[in-house]
C-alpha positions, 0 to 999 in steps of 0.5 A: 514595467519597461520594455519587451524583446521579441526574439530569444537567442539561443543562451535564453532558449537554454534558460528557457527550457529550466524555467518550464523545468521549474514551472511544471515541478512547482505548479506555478503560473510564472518562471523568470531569470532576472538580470540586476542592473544598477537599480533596474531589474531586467526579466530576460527570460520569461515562462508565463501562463498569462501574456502579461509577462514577456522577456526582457521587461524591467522594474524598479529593482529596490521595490521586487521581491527578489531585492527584499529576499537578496537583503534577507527581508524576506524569506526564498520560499513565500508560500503566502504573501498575504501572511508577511506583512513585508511582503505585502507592502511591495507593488507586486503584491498589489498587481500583478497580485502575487501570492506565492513565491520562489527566489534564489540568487544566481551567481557566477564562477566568480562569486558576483551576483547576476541576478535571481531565478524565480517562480512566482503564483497568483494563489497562496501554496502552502506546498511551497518548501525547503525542497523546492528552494533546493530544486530552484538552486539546482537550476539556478546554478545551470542557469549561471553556467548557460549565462557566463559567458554571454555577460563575460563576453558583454563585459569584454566589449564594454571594456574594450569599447570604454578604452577607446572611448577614452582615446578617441575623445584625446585625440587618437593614437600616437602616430610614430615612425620607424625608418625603412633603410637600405641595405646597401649603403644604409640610406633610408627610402621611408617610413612606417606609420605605426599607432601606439595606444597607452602603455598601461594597456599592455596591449600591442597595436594589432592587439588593439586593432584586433579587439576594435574590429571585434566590437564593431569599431575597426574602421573608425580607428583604422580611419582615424589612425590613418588621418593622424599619419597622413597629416604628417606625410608632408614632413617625412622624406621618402614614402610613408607605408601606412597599415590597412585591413582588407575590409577598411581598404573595401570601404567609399571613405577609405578609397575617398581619404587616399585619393587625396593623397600623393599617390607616389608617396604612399605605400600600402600594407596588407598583413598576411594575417588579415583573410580577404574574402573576395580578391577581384573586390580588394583589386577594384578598389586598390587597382585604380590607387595604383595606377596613380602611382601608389604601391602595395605590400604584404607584410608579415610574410613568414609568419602564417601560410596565407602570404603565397596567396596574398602575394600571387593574387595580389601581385604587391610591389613589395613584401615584408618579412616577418621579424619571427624570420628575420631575428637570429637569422644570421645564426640559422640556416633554416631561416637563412634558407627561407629568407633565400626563398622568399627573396628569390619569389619575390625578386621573380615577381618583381617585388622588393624585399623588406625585412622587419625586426633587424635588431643586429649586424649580423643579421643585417649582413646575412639579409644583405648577402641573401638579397634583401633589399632594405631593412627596418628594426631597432638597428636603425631606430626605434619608432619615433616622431618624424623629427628623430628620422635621419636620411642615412643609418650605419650599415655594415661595409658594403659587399666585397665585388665579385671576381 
């Protein structure tokens, strides 16, 4: 057999505790969940009286008893082997020299076989019956539920890191860029870097950033994203607004990449959604960046109840409102007030105000008149290579001079 895990976690204590349910009312020296992998069987639970058998060891799964039942070559409940000669011809006949056994099929809510809950002795027991075959179903089927979302969970990852995978090894995500413009006179100050991954994904950037981080693989891509976007800073004329997560910025080979950056050419994004666990540690890190000259935003702001915090300990040079309170705000006066508020806080910290997802004049207008300075949005372009940006974009007629 392959190799054996140590320590259980808490889904196989949960099976743990069926298999000695089932290896006290059957009376036999050895209980097991067992997982079908391909051709390999994995015994991921074990309860045995001998120490022959741990969790986690593996077998061939076209020679196990389990195989030969599933294909029904054999029958669930084998109260002798001794006495089918199928059965005898398996290895585990021979060692460890089984002569009785119990398997039923573990499925999921799905239909799909996981594999099979088993009991097995080392003497014939011609007590063995339909009754308990009924019992090992019961227990089976809660072994199911107990499992299901473990190997959903493992299913999750796999997809997840196998589209990356995929992407990765092309190349990365595409680096696209949206114009940053000013709302006074519709000059375009920069651009944001944004990532764009395969359209069959269905699956917005933050979505695939979200689910890199989830297995583990957020730093790579952030990294490799941010590679991809700073070769091109050179092409574009004014500053390159690049996203970050707290925890990417905390890291040596981040500080390491930005330093080799022209500071005053980059500015960069936190989004309000991303939680900092320790804002002395992200100031270490980011303090040093902007001393050289680089400058720091909040984006998303509006769009949860973490930005007031980002923004007071953070001190940013800019702040970024969330389109949820930038479309249709020339039509709400809710939102128009908000937007009135957060321009007045942020212009008091001697912030710039940005606001994202300006898709009308209208609301160009009504963000121009409550004070922001500088818009982005499909009024301006949709995101694109860096040879579609232009350096000025239509804005509505400037404000008419106070009298």
């Amino acid at each position: 057999m392959g190799s054996v895990r140590s320590t259980r976690t808490e889904t196989d204590a949960k099976v743990a505790e069926l298999l000695r349910v089932a290896k006290d009312a059957l009376g036999l020296s050895l209980t097991f969940l067992s997982r079908f992998d391909g051709p390999t069987q994995h015994l991921d639970v074990v309860e045995s009286s001998i120490p022959l058998f741990r969790d986690g060891q593996t077998q061939p799964l076209e020679t196990s008893f389990c195989q030969a039942i599933i294909d029904g070559k054999l029958p669930n409940v084998i109260p002798n082997v001794a006495k089918l000669p199928e059965a005898k011809r398996l290895p585990a006949a021979r060692f460890p020299r089984i002569r009785s056994f119990v398997s039923v099929p573990v499925r999921l809510s799905d239909g799909s076989l996981y594999g099979t809950f088993c009991a097995a002795g080392f003497t014939a027991d011609n007590e063995l019956n339909k009754r308990d075959k009924a019992l090992m179903e019961v227990l089976a089927s809660a072994a199911a539920t107990i499992v299901e979302p473990d190997v959903v969970e493992r299913n999750r990852r796999h997809e997840i890191q196998s589209r990356l995978t995929k992407v990765v090894g092309n190349g990365g995500p595409t680096v696209v860029f949206q114009p940053i413009v000013s709302l006074a006179d519709g000059h375009r100050v920069g651009a944001e870097a944004l990532s764009r991954f395969p359209a069959e994904w269905g699956k917005a950037p933050d979505v695939v950033f979200a689910e890199a981080a989830s297995v583990g693989a957020g730093f790579d891509l952030e990294i490799l994203a941010f590679r991809l976007a700073a070769a091109t800073i050179a092409d574009v004329t004014g500053y390159v607004a690049i996203n970050f997560s707290p925890s990417t910025l905390l890291r040596p080979a981040c500080q390491e990449l930005l330093a080799d950056l022209p500071a005053e050419r980059v500015l960069l994004e936190l989004s309000e959604h991303d939680p900092v666990d320790d804002y002395d540690a992200l100031a270490a890190a980011i303090d040093p960046l902007r001393e050289r000259g680089m400058r720091l935003a909040i984006d998303d702001v509006g769009a949860g109840f973490s930005s007031l915090r980002h923004i007071i300990l953070t001190t940013p040079d800019v702040i970024k409102l969330d389109r949820s309170i930038v479309a249709g705000v020339a039509s709400d006066r809710v939102l128009e007030t908000l937007v009135r508020s957060l321009v007045d806080f942020a212009h008091g910290a001697d912030a710039n105000v940005v606001a994202e997802g300006i898709e009308t004049f209208d609301d160009a207008v009504t963000l121009r008149t409550a004070g922001v300075d500088y818009g982005q949005g499909w009024l301006f372009g949709r995101p694109g290579t860096v040879d579609q940006l232009l350096d000025d974009y239509p804005v509505v007629p400037p404000l008419p001079a106070h009298r």
